[in-house]
C-alpha positions in Angstrom: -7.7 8.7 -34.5 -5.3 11.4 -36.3 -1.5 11.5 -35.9 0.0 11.4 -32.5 -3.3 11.6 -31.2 -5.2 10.6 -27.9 -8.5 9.8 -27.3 -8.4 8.6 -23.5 -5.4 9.1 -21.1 -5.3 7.2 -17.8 -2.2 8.0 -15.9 -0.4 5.6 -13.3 2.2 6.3 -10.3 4.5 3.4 -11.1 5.5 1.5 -14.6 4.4 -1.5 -13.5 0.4 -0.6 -12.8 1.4 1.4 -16.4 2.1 -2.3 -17.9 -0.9 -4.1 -16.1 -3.5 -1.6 -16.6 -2.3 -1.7 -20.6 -2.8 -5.7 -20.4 -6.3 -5.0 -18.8 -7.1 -2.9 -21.5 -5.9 -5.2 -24.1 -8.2 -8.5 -22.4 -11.1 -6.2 -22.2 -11.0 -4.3 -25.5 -9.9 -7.5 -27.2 -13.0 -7.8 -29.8 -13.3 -4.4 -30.2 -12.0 -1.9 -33.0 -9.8 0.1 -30.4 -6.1 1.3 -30.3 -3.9 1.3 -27.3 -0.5 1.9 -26.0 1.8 1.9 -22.7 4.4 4.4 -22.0 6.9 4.7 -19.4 10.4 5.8 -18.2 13.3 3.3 -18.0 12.8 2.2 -21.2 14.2 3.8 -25.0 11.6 6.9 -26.5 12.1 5.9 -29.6 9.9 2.7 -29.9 7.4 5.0 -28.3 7.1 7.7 -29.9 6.8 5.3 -33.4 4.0 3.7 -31.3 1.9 7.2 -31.2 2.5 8.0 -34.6 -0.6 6.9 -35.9 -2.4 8.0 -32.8 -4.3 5.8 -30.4 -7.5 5.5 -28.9 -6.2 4.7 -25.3 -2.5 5.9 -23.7 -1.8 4.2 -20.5 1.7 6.5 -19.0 3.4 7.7 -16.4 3.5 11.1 -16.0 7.4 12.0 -16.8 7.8 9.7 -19.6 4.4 11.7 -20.9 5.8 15.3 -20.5 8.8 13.9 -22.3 6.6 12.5 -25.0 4.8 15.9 -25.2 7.8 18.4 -25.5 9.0 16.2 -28.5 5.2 16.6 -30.4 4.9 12.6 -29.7 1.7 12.8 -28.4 -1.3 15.5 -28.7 -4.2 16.1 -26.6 -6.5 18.3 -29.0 -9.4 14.9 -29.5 -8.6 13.7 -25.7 -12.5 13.1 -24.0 -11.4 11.6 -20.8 -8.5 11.5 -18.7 -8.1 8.8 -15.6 -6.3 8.6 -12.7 -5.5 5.6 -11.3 -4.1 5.4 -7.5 -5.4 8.9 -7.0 -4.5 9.5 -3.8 -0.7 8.9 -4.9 -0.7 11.0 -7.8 -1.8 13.5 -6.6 0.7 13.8 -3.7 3.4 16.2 -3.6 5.7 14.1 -5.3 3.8 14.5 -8.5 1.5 17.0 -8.5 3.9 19.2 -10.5 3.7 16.9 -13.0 0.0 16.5 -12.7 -0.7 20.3 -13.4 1.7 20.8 -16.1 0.2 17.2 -17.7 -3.6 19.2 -17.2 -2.8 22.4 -18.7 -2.2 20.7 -22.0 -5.8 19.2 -22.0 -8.6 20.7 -23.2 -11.1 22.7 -20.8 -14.2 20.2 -21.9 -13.2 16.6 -20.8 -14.1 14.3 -18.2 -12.2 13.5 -15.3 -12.0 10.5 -13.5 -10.3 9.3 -10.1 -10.1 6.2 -9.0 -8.6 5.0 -5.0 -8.9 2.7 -2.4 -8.4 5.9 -0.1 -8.9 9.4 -0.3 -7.5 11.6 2.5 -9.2 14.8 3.6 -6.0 17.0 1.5 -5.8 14.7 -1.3 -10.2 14.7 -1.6 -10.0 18.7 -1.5 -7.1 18.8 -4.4 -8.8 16.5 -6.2 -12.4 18.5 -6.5 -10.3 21.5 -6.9 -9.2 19.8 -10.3 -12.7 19.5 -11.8 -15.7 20.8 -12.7 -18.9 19.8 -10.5 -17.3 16.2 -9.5 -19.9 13.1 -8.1 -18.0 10.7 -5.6 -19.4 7.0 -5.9 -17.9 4.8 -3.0 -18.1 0.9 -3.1 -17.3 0.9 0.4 -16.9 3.2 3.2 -13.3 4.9 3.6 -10.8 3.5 4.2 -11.7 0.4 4.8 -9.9 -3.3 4.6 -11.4 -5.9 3.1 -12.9 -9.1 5.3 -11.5 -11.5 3.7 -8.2 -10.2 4.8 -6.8 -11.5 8.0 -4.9 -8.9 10.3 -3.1 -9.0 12.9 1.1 -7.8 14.2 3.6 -9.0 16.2 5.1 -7.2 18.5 9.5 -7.5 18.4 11.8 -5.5 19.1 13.6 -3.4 15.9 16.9 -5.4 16.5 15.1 -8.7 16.1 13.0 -8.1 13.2 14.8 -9.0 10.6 15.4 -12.8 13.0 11.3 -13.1 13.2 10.6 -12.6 9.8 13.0 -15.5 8.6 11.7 -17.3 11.6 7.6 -16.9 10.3 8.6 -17.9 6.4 10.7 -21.2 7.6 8.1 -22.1 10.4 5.2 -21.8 8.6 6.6 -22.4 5.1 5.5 -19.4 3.5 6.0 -20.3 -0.4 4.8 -16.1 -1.7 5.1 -13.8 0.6 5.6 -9.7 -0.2 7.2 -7.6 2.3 7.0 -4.0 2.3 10.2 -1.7 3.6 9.8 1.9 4.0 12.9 2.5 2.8 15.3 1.2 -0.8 17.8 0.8 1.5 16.3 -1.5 3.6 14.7 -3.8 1.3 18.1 -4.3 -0.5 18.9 -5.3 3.3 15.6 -7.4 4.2 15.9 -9.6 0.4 19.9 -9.9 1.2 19.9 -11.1 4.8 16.6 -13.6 3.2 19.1 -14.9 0.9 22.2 -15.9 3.5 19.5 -17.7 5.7 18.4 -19.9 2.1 15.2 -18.4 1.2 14.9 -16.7 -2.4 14.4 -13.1 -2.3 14.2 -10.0 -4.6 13.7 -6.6 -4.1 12.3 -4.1 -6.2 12.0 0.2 -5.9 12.7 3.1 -8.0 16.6 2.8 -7.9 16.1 -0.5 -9.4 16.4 -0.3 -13.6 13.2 -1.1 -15.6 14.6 -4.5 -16.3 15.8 -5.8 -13.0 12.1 -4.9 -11.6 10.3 -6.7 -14.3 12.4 -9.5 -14.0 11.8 -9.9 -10.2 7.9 -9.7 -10.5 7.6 -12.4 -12.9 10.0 -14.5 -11.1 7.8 -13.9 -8.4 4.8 -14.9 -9.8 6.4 -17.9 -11.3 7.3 -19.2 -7.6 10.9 -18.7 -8.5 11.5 -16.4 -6.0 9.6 -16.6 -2.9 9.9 -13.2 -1.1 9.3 -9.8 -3.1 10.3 -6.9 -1.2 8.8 -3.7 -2.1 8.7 -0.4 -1.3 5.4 1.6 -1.4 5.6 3.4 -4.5 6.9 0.5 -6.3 4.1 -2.3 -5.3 1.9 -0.2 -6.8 0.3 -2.3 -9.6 2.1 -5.7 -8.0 -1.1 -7.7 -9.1 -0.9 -11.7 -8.1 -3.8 -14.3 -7.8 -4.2 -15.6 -4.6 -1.3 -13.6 -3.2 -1.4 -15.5 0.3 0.4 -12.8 2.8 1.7 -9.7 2.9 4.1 -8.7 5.8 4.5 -5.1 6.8 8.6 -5.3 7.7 8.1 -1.4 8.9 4.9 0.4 9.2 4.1 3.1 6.9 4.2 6.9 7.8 1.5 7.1 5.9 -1.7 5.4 7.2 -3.5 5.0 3.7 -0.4 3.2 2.8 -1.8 0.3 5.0 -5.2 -0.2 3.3 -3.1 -0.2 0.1 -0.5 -2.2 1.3 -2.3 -5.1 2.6 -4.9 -4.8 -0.7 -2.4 -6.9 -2.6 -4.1 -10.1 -0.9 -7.6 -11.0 -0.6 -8.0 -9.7 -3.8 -11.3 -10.8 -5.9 -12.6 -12.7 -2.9 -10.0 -14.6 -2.1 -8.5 -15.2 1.6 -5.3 -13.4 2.8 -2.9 -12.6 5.9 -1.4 -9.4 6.5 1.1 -9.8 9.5 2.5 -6.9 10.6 6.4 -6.7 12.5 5.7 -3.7 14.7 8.4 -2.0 17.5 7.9 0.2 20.2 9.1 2.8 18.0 6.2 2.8 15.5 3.7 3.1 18.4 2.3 6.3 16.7 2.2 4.9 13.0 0.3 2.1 14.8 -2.1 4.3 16.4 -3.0 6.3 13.2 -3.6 3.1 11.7 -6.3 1.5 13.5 -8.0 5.1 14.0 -8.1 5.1 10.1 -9.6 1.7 9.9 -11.2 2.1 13.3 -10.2 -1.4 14.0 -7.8 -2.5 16.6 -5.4 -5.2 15.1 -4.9 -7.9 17.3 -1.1 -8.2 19.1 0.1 -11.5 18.7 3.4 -12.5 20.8 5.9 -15.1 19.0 7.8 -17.2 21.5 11.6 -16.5 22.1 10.6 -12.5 20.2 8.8 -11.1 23.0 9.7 -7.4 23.0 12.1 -6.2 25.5 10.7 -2.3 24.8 7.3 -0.7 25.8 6.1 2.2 23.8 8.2 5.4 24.8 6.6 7.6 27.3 6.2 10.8 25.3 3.3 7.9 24.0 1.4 6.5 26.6 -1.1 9.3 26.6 -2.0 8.3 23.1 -3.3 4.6 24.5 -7.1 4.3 24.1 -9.1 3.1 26.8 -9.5 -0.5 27.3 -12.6 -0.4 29.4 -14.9 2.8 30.1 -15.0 3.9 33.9 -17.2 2.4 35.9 -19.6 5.4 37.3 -19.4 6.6 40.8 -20.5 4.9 43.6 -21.0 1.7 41.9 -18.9 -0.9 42.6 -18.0 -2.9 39.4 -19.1 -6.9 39.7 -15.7 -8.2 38.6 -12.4 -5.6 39.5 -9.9 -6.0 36.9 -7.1 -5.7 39.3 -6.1 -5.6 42.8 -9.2 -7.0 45.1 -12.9 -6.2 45.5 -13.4 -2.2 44.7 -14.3 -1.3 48.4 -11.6 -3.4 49.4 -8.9 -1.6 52.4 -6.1 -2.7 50.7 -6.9 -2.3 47.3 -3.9 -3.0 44.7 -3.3 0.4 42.7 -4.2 -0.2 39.2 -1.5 -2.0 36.7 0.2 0.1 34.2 -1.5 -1.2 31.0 1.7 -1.8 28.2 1.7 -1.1 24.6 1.2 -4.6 23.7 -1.5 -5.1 25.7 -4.2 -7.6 24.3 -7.4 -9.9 24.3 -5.7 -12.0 22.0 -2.8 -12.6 23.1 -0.8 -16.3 22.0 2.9 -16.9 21.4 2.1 -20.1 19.7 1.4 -18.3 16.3 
């Protein structure tokens, strides 16, 4: 490869899925004649840029720390053959499609393209074959699917006593690596801090966090140093642990895909996991979306002294799907679910099904 140049590109959302896909590439091209390098923001140019100086056959980057790279004649594109995506569906959300175009207009016209997700919404599959040249989708699975070996279920708490359960779960059932997701920075600063008063070691890593203090936390984590990681969505990105045993959605996602994602950190390679999931009446629609994306309702487990005090607000209740199908007319179902027999005088009105309703439902979890 000549100067500062790039043979294969494959661009990541976060810096840590930059620094495992490099160490992927390194195990796998270990006996073979090939170049590679990592780049990323948080971290000094310099090094960097001496890295590409001879050129490489493989850049793993981010995209901002590669349009940086670029503007200073770092890196060139004129031999690239193939660029990669990896987590497709997040790069090429609004967040950084910017950076994606600009990134695509330096490439040249004949290349190949590749995309790789564990979900693809209905936009992001549209942008994407709007990007390339007669593109071929191969699925491994159908869309949007969890994997079996993954355990699902939620409990249902109210938002005030979420923070209580959660400490409650780790102590009772002495959870030794557990992640957590947050939707927000803010609140996993919150979640890994109130962790720590009640004794159990937490960290929490996001984009406000410096390279350094995020890289530090993961390893601690995988060490068994720290026993709670909690993560935002962008950031767990490329959080790759053997045998992670559970994962605990502290607040749904807005985002459905987020889930499958999410909850992909476990059972990974054929291994078993849990994915427990906190939810409140609040997130009654993020719930919804959720099992119609996975078309798979999760089971609602109650937790003794966190029964929820709050049904699902009103404006919802429409959006419940049917627990039985109507019985047709004139014929008398066998065994009435409420009230007495159907032909019955006094015949009880039907119940008002709640939000937590369930087949499954145990407080001894």
């Amino acid at each position: 490869t000549k100067s500062n140049q790039v043979r294969t590109l494959i661009l990541t959302p976060t810096r840590e899925l930059a620094a495992q896909v490099q160490d992927s590439v390194a195990t796998y091209g270990k006996h073979l004649p090939l170049k590679s390098a990592v780049v990323f923001g948080g971290v000094k140019i310099n090094p960097q840029m001496k890295k590409l100086r001879g050129g490489v056959d493989i850049l793993v980057a981010t995209p901002g720390r590669l349009l940086d790279l670029h503007s200073q004649n770092a890196v060139k594109f004129d031999q690239l053959e193939i660029i990669v995506f990896d987590e497709a569906d997040r790069m090429l959300d609004m967040g950084f499609l910017p950076d994606i175009k600009r990134i695509l207009k330096t490439l040249p016209p004949k290349r190949q393209t590749l995309m790789f997700s564990a979900t693809f919404s209905d936009d992001i599959r549209k942008l994407a074959k709007s990007l390339v040249h007669n593109p071929v989708e191969i699925s491994t699975t159908p869309r949007n699917t969890t994997v079996k070996s993954v355990k699902q279920w939620i409990h249902p708490v109210d938002k005030s006593k979420k923070q209580a359960l959660l400490t409650h779960l780790i102590k009772e059932h002495s959870w030794y690596q557990v992640l957590v997701f947050s939707r927000t920075k803010h609140g996993a600063n919150r979640i890994a801090t109130q962790l720590g008063k009640k004794g159990i070691t937490a960290a929490a890593i996001h984009g406000n966090k410096s390279q350094g203090a995020r890289t530090r936390a993961l390893a601690d984590f995988k060490a068994g140093k720290v026993n709670v990681l909690v993560a935002t969505d962008i950031a767990a990105r490329g959080i790759d642990i053997v045998e992670l045993p559970h994962v605990v959605n502290f607040d749904l996602p807005n985002v459905p895909e987020d889930y499958v994602h999410r909850i992909g950190r476990t059972g990974r390679a054929g291994s078993k996991g849990e994915a427990i999931s906190l939810v409140s009446a609040d997130e009654a629609k993020q719930l919804f979306d959720i099992e119609r994306l996975i078309q798979n309702k999760l089971d609602r487990i109650m937790v003794d002294d966190f029964v929820p005090d709050h049904d699902v607000p009103e404006s919802l209740k429409n959006q419940l799907p049917p627990k039985n199908k109507k019985p047709k007319k004139n014929k008398p179902r066998n065994k009435p679910r409420y009230g007495k027999d159907s032909n019955s005088k006094d015949k009880k009105p039907n119940k008002k099904r709640s939000f937590w309703d369930s087949k499954n439902k145990s407080k001894n979890k």
